[in-house]
N, C-alpha and C positions, 0 to 999 in steps of 0.2 A: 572836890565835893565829896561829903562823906558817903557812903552808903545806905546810909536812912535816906537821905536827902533823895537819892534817887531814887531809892522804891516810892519815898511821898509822891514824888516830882510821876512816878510810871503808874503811881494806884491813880493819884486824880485824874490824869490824864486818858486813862484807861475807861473810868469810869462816865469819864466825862463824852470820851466818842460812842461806848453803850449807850448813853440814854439820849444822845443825838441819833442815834441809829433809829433806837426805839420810840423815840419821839415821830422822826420822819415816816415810819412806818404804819404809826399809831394817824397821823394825820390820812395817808392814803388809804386806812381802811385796810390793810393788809395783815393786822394782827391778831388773829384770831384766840377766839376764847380758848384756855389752856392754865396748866396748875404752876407754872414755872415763869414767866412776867404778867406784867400789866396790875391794871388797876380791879383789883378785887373786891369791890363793895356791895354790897345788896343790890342796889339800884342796879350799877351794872353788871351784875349776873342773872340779871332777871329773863334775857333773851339775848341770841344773839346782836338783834339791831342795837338794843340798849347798851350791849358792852361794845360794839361799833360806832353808835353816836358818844359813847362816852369818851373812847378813847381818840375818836376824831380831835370831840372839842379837848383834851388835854393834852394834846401833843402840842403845841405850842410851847406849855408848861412846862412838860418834860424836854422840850429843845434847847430851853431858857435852863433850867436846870445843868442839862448839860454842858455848855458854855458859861457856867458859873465855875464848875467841877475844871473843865480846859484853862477856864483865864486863870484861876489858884495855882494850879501847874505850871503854866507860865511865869505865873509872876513869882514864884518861889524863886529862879536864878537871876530874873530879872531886881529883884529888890531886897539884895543880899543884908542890909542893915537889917531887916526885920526877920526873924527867926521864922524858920519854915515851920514849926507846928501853929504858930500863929496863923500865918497865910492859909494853913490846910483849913483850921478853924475855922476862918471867917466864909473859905472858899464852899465846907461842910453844912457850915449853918445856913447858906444861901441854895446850898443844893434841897435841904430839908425843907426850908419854906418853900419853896419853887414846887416840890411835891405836896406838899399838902393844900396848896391853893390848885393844883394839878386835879386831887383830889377834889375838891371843893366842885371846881370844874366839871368833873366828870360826872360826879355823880347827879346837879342839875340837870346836865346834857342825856345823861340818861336817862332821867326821870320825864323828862321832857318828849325824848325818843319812843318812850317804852308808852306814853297815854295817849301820842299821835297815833299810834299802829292799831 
C-alpha cells in the first residue's frame, strides 16, 4: 500500500477518533468555553449555559461526524477497486455536513438555553 494511502487511511482516522472524543465530551457538559475547539457561534458565546446547552445538543452531531471520518478510513483498504481519494471525498463531505447541521443544532440549543435562564 503506497504511502499516501496511509497517511489518508491515519488523517481520517485520526480525525475521525478527535471528534468522537469531542463529541462525547460535548454531550457530558465537560467542554468548556475556550478559543481552540468547539462550536463558535453568537448564540453560543452568549454565556456559559448557552455554549453548554449548545454543545450538549450537538454532540451527537459531532459523534456522527466522527464515525463518518473512521468508516472512510476503514473502507479505504476494505474496497480496493475504488481509489482512496474518492473514499476520502465522500467520507469529507459527510464529515462537513454532520457539522454544520451540528451547527444548526447548537445554536437553536443555545438560543433556546440562553432565554430559559
Amino acid at each position: 500500500m503506497p504511502a499516501e494511502v496511509i497517511q489518508l487511511i491515519v488523517i481520517l482516522g485520526g480525525l475521525g477518533l478527535l471528534l468522537i472524543v469531542l463529541g462525547a465530551i460535548s454531550i457530558v457538559g465537560k467542554l468548556p468555553m475556550n478559543s481552540l475547539v468547539g462550536i463558535r457561534l453568537p448564540a453560543t458565546m452568549v454565556s456559559q449555559e448557552a455554549w453548554k446547552a449548545g454543545h450538549k445538543a450537538a454532540g451527537p452531531c459531532v459523534i456522527t461526524a466522527g464515525i463518518c471520518s473512521a468508516a472512510g478510513a476503514a473502507a479505504i483498504p476494505l474496497f480496493p477497486a475504488v481509489e482512496p481519494p474518492t473514499l476520502a471525498l465522500i467520507a469529507v463531505a459527510a464529515v462537513v455536513l454532520c457539522i454544520i447541521i451540528a451547527a444548526g443544532v447548537a445554536s437553536g440549543a443555545a438560543k433556546r438555553g440562553s432565554l430559559s435562564k
